[in-house]
N, C-alpha and C positions, 0 to 999 in steps of 0.2 A: 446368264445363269438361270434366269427365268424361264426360257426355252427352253433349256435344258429339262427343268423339271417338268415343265408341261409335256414333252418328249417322254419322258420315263412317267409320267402319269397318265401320258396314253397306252405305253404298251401294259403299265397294270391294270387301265379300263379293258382291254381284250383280252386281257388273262394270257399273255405268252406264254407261260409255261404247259397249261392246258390247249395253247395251238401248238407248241413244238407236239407234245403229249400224241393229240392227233394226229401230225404228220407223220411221225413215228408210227404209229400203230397202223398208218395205211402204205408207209413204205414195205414193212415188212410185212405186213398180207400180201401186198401186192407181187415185192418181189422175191419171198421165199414160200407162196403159197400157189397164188395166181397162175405165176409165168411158169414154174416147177412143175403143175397139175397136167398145165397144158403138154411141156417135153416130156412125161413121162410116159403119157399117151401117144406121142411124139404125132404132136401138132404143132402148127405155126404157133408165132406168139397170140398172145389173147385179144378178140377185140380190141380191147384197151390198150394199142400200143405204148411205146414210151411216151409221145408228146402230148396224147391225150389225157395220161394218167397223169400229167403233170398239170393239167387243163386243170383237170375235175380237181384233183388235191388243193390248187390254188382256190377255186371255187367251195369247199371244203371250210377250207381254212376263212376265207372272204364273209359266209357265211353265218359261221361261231363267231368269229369276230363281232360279228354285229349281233347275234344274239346277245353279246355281253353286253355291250353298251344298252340294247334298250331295255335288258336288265335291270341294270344301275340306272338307267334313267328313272324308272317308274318306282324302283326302290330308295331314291334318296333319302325320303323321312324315318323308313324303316333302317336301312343303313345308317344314319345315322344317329340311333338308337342303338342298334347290333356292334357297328364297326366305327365309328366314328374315326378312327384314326387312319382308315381305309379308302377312305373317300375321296373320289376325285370329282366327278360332276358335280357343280355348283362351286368347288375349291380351286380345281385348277383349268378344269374343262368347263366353259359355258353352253348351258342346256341344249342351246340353238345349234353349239357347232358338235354338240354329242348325238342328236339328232340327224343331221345333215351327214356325218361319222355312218350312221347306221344305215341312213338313205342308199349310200354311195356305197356302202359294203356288200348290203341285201344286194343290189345291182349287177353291180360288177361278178360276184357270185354265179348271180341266174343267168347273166349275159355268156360266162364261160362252160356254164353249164347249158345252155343252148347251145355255143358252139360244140361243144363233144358229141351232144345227145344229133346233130345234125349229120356230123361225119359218121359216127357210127352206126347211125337209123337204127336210135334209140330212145323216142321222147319218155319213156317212164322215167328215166333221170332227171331231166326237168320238169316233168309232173311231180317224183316227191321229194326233189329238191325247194321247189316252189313250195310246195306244200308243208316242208320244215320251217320255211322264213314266217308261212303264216303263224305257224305252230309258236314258234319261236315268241311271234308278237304278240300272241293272245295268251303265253303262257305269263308273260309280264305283265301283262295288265290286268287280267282276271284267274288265269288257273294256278297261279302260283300261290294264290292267295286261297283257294279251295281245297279240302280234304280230300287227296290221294291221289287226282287227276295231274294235278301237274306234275305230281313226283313221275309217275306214268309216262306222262309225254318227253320229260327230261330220260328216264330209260330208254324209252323208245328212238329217243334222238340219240342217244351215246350209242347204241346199237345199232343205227344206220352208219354210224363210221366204218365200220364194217361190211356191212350189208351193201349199199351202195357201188361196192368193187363185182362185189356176184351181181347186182341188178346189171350192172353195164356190160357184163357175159353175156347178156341174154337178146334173144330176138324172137320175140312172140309171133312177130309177120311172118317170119320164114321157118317154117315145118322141120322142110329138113335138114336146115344148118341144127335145129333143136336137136335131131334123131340122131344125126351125126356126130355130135358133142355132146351127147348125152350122157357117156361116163364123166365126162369131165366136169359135166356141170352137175351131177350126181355126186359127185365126191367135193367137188368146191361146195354143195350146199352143204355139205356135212360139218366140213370147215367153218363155216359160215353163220353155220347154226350153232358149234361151239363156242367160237370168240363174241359172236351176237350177245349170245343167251349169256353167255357171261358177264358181258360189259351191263347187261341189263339189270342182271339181279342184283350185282353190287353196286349198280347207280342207285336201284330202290331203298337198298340199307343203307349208304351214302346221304342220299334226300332227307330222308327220316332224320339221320342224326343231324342234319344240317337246322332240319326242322327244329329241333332239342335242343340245336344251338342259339338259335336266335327265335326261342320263343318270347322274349322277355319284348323284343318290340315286335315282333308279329302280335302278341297280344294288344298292344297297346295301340295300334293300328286297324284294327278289328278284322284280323288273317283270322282262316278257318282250317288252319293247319293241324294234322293229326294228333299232335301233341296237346295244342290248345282243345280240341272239340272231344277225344280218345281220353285225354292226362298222359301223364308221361309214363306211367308203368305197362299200360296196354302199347304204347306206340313202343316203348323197349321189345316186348313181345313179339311184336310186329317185325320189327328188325331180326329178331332170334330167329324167325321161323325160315327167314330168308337165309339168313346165314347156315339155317343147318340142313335146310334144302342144297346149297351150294357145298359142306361138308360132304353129302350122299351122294352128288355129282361126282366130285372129285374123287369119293372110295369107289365110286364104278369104274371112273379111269383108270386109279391106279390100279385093281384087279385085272380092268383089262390088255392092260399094260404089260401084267406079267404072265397073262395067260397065252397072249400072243408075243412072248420076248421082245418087245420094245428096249431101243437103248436106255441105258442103266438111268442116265442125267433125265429123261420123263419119270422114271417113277420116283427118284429125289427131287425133284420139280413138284410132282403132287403134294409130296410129302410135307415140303417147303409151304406150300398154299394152304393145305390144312393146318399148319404150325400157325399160320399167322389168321385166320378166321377164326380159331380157338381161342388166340388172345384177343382177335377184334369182340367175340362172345361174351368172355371174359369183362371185358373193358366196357363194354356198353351195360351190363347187367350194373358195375360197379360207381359208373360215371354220375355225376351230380352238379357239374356246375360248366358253365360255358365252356371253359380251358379242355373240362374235360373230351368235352363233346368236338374241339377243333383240335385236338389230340389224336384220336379217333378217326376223326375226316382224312388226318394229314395218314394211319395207317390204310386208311380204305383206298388212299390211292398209289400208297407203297404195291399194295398189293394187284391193285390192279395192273400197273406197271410188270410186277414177277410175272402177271398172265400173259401182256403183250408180248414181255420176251420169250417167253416160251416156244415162240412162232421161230425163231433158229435153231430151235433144237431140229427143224424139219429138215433143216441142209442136208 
């Protein structure tokens, strides 16, 4: 019985739900955006064949995974202040083998990610592959704890899940595989720079509120989190501005949507995403206490969700 729970208290130390999350959103880039781009142009499939794409994904996932943990590692005193009823390192996971957990993920990770980045004579992948695990580890141990940077670098990494599929399109060495595929990689970055830019601005107002949640032991810990160094009425503002930035996004879509007769289900798809940013607006302006603020988090990722699926309306 014990097993048991240390089992199901590891896969909440990696956050499963947030790797299925991931998987998902680079299946379907991949295979109704990626592979689609390429046959319309009526090209081979992409670089990234199938076994590769299952390379990198698994290294993807290997990756996050271990972001989490050394998350939670460096967080236990604040966690258990914040979430106390949350916690697995030190309850059911001991530190050394949450550790050695992260070692072996970060690893196996960059290991698979050197195999693709070799077959397809592509090291930028394992250069910001590599460069996410550092991220990763310095964002635990000092930038998470810092005003605005670490929120930044978590954006930046939820937008590499995306990005990542177009880096490994690409071959800097060779000219004119560039010129020759260059509608397609003109139109994948367009794609690219939508789902990116997306996943990025609502990871920032995400962060913020996460910040708003667990100020109560970031305080007490001496974190220099926006809300603690700002207050909490300017970092609410700070969220607003994001969110209606991501409002004005979305009304360009959907005008452009009907300007050029797009099928009907995108522009009730806008429509849907501005419904629920007005109540996340809403909701953040009125929020006041913890509950509130993990009330909130859990829409910020409803929503993110309506955005990944959005990617089959392209079928």
């Amino acid at each position: 019985m014990v097993v048991v729970h240390k089992i199901g208290a590891f896969f909440r130390l990696i956050r499963y739900p947030n790797l299925i999350f991931i998987a998902l959103t680079q299946c379907l880039f991949y295979f109704f955006i990626v592979i689609p781009t390429y046959k319309d142009a009526n090209h081979d499939l992409p670089r990234l064949g199938y076994y590769n794409f299952s390379l990198l994904l698994i290294a993807s996932l290997a990756i996050a995974a271990a972001g989490y943990i050394i998350n939670d590692y460096f967080d236990m005193d604040i966690d258990n202040v914040n979430k106390p009823d949350k916690l697995v390192i030190g309850k059911w996971i001991n530190r050394r083998w949450a550790m050695l957990f992260h070692m072996l993920l970060s690893l196996f990770g960059l290991f698979l990610t050197a195999l693709v980045a070799m077959q397809i004579n592509n090291l930028l992948l394992l250069a910001f592959n590599f460069l996410s695990v550092v991220l990763l580890l310095f964002y635990s141990t000092t930038f998470k704890k810092k005003l605005l940077i670490g929120n930044v670098i978590i954006s930046l990494l939820t937008a590499w899940v995306v990005g990542v599929l177009f880096v490994a399109e690409l071959n800097i060495a060779d000219v004119i595989y560039m010129r020759q595929l260059q509608v397609v990689l003109e139109k994948l970055y367009k794609y690219t720079a939508v789902y990116a830019g997306f996943a990025f601005m609502v990871t920032l107002v995400r962060e913020v509120v996460k910040d708003l949640e667990d100020i109560i032991g970031d305080r007490k810990y001496g974190c220099t989190t926006m809300p603690i160094v700002w207050g909490i009425k300017p970092s609410k503002i700070y969220a607003g501005i994001w969110i209606v930035v991501l409002v004005g996004l979305l009304l360009s879509i959907f005008f452009y949507s009907i300007l050029n007769e797009w099928f009907w289900l995108k522009s009730l798809l806008s429509i849907l995403l501005l419904f629920f940013l007005v109540v996340i607006l809403i909701n953040v302006k009125k929020a006041a206490t913890s509950k509130d603020y993990a009330s909130i988090s859990k829409q910020i990722k409803l929503l993110m969700l309506i955005g990944i699926l959005s990617i089959l309306l392209f079928i």
